[in-house]
C-alpha distance (Angstrom), angle and dihedral (degrees) to the residues before:
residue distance angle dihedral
X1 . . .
X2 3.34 . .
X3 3.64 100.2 .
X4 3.92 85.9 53.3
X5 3.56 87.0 59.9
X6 3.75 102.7 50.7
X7 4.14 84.7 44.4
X8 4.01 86.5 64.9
X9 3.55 96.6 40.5
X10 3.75 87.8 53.8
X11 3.86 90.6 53.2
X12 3.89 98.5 46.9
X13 3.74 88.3 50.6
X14 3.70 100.1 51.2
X15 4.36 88.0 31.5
X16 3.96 87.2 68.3
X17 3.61 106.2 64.1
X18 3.96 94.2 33.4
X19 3.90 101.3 50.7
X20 3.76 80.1 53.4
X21 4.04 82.3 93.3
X22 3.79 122.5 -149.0
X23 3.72 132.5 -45.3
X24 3.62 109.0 -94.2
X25 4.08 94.8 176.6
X26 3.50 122.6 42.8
X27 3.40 90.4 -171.5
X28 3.58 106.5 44.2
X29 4.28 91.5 160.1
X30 3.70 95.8 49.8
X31 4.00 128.5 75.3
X32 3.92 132.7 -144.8
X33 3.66 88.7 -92.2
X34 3.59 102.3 57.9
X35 3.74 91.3 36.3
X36 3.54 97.4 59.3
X37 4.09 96.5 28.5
X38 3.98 118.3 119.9
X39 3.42 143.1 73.5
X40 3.84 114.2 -84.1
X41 4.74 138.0 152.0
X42 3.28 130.0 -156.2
X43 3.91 127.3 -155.1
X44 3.61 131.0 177.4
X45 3.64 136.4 129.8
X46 4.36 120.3 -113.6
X47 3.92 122.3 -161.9
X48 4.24 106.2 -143.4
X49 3.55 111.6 -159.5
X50 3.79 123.3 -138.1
X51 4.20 112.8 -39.7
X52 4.22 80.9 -21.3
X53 3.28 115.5 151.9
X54 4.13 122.6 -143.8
X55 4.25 126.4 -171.6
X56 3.38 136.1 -179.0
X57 3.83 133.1 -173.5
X58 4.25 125.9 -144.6
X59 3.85 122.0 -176.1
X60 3.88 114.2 -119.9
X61 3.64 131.2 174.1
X62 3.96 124.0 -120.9
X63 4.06 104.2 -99.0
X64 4.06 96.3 20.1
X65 3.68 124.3 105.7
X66 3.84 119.4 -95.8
X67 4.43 121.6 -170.3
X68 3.12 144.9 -175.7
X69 3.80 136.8 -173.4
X70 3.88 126.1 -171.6
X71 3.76 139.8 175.4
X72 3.67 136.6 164.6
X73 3.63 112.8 -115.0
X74 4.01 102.1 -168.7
X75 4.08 139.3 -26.3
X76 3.37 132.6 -150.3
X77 3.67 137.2 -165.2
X78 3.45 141.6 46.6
X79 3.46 129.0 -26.6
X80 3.79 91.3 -10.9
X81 3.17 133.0 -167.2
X82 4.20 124.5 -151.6
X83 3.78 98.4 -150.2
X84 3.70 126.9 109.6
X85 3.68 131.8 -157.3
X86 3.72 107.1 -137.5
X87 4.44 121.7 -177.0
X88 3.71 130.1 -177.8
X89 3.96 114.2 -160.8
X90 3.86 120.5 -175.3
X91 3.72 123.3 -129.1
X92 4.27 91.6 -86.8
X93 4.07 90.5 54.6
X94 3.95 85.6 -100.8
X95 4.00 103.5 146.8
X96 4.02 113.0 -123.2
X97 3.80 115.5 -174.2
X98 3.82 120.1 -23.0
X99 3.96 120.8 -164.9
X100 3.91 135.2 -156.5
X101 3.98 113.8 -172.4
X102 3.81 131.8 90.8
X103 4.04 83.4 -101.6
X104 3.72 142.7 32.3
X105 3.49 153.0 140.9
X106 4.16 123.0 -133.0
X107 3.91 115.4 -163.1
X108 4.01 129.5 164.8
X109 3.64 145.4 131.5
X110 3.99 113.9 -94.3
X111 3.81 113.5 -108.9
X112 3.63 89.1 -175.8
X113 4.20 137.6 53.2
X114 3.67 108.1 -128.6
X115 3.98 154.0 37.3
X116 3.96 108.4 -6.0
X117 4.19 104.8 -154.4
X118 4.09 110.5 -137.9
X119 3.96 100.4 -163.9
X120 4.11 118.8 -167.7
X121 3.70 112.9 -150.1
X122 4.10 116.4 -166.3
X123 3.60 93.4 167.1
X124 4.20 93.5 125.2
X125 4.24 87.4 74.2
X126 3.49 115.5 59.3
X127 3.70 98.0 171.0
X128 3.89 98.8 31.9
X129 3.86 136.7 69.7
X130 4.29 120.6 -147.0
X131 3.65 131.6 -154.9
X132 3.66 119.1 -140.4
X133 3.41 141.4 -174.7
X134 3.51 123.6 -145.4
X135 3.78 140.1 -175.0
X136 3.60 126.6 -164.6
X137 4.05 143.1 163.2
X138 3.99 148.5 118.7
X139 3.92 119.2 -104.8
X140 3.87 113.8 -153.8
X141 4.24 117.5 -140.1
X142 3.59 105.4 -153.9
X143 3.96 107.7 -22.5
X144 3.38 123.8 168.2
X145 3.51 129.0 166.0
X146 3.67 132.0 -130.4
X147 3.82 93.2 -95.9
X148 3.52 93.3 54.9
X149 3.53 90.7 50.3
X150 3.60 96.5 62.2
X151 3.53 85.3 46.4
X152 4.06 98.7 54.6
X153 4.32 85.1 40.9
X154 3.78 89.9 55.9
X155 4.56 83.9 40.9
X156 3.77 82.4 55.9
X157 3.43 103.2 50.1
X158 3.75 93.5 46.9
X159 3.90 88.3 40.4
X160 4.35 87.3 67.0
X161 3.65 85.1 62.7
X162 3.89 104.7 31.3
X163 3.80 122.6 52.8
X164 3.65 93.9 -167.0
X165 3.90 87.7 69.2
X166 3.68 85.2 66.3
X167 3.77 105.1 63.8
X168 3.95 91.0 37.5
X169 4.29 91.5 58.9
X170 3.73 78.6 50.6
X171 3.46 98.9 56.0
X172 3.72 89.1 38.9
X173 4.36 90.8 53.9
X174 3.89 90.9 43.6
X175 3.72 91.0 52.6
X176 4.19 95.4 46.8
X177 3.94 76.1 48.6
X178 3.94 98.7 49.7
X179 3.80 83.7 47.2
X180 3.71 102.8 53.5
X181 3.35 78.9 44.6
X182 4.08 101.5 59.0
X183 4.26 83.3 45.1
X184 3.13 100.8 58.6
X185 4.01 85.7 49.1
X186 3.06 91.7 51.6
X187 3.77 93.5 55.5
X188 3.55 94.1 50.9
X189 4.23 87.9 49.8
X190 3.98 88.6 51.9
X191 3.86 89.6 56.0
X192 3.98 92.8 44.1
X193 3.92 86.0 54.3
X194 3.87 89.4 44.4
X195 4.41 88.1 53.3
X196 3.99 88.5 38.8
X197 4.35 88.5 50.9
X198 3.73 88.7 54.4
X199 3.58 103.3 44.3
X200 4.12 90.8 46.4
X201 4.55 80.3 51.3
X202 3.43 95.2 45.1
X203 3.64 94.3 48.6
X204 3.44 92.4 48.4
X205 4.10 88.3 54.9
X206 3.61 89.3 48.5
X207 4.03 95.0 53.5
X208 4.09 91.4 47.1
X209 4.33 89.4 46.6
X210 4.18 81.2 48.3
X211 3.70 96.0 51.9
X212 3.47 105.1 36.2
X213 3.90 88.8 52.8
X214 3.80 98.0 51.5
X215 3.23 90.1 48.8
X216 3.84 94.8 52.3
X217 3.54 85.3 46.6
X218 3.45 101.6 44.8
X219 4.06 88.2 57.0
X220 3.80 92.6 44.4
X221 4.17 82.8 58.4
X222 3.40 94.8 48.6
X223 3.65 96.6 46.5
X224 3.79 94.1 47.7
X225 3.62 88.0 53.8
X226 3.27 94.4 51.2
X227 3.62 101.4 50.9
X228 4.06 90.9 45.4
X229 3.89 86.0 56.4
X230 3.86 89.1 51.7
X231 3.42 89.8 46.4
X232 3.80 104.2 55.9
X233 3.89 88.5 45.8
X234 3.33 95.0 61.4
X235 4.07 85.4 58.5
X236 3.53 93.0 54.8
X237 3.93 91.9 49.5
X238 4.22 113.8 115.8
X239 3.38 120.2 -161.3
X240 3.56 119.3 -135.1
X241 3.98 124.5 -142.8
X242 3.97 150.5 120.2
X243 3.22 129.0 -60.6
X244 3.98 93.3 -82.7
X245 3.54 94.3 61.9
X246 4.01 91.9 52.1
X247 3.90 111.6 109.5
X248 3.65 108.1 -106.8
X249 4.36 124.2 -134.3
């Protein structure tokens, strides 16, 4: 009986923390907007097979600044075509901007809090995949969240009293500035790189579409020479024979 006993005991002690189930939020004290808050880019390049069709989604806050660069890289196939069907959907399905051109550049201030969908069309080739490089983000202009708030109230309270407070909020504002600054640098470097990558593909098109026709064309010269040489031989050509087989006046 008393074994029985212990046996349950055992089970409703280990029971309670297991039929807890998993953890479904890992962070239970923190909401969507401090989750997702910050300034942040992305840049990588995508290949889109033929008339595929590629999207991605980035959280953005309503009033911040969300981008988007895009160029095509290289195409291959026939009868392609270097255009790229590019649409920008808010969080409610509502359609933003929407761009057709081998390269582009999407900016605008977020009406809406939540995912932003990035589609990639390549429905113009049928027959041909592209490679594309894109580069995407949202850049924050002086954000700060309630916590820092608090902490910048409490700064200026103490900063009435203490002078010192002064020069270290400036140093703090000049270096949010500085880095703002270096982002938006580097945005404008990632779309260099993306004009640089296309130029270094389509020069390398170019040079194959060069060779491969002079050498086409080089044989087709040859050839025709050879076969007007044969040609005018065979006018020249006497046949030799008896008497019978001379022409007669």
């Amino acid at each position: 009986m008393w074994s029985r006993i212990r046996c349950v005991c055992l089970v409703l002690v280990f029971w309670g923390p297991v039929g807890g189930g998993p953890l479904t939020d890992p962070h239970p004290g923190m909401t969507d907007q401090q989750l997702f808050w910050g300034s942040d880019q992305y840049d990588f390049s995508v290949v889109l097979p033929a008339a595929g069709l590629e999207c991605f989604w980035h959280f953005a806050h309503r009033g911040e600044r969300f981008y988007l660069s895009f160029m095509v890289q290289w195409v291959t196939g026939v009868g392609h075509d270097r255009h790229l069907s590019v649409t920008v959907n808010a969080p409610s399905g509502l359609l933003v901007s929407t761009v057709d051109d081998p390269k582009g550049q999407i900016n605008f201030e977020a009406e809406e809090t939540g995912f932003h969908q990035m589609c990639f069309n390549n429905f113009h080739n049928h027959f041909g995949s592209m490679q594309m490089f894109l580069s995407f983000g949202v850049y924050y202009d002086g954000y700060k969240d309630s916590a820092h708030q608090k902490e910048e109230e409490l700064k200026k309270k103490e900063e009435l009293s203490q002078d010192l407070n002064n020069t270290l909020s400036f140093i703090e504002d000049a270096t949010h500035n500085v880095e703002n600054h270096v982002f938006h640098v580097f945005r404008y470097y990632s779309f260099g790189r993306m004009a640089r990558s296309a130029d270094h593909f389509l020069l390398l098109s170019n040079s194959r579409y060069v060779t491969r026709w002079s050498v086409f064309l080089s044989l087709l010269i040859v050839t025709s020479g050879y076969l007007q040489l044969l040609f005018l031989r065979r006018l020249f050509v006497t046949q030799s024979g008896g008497e019978e087989e001379k022409p007669r006046c």
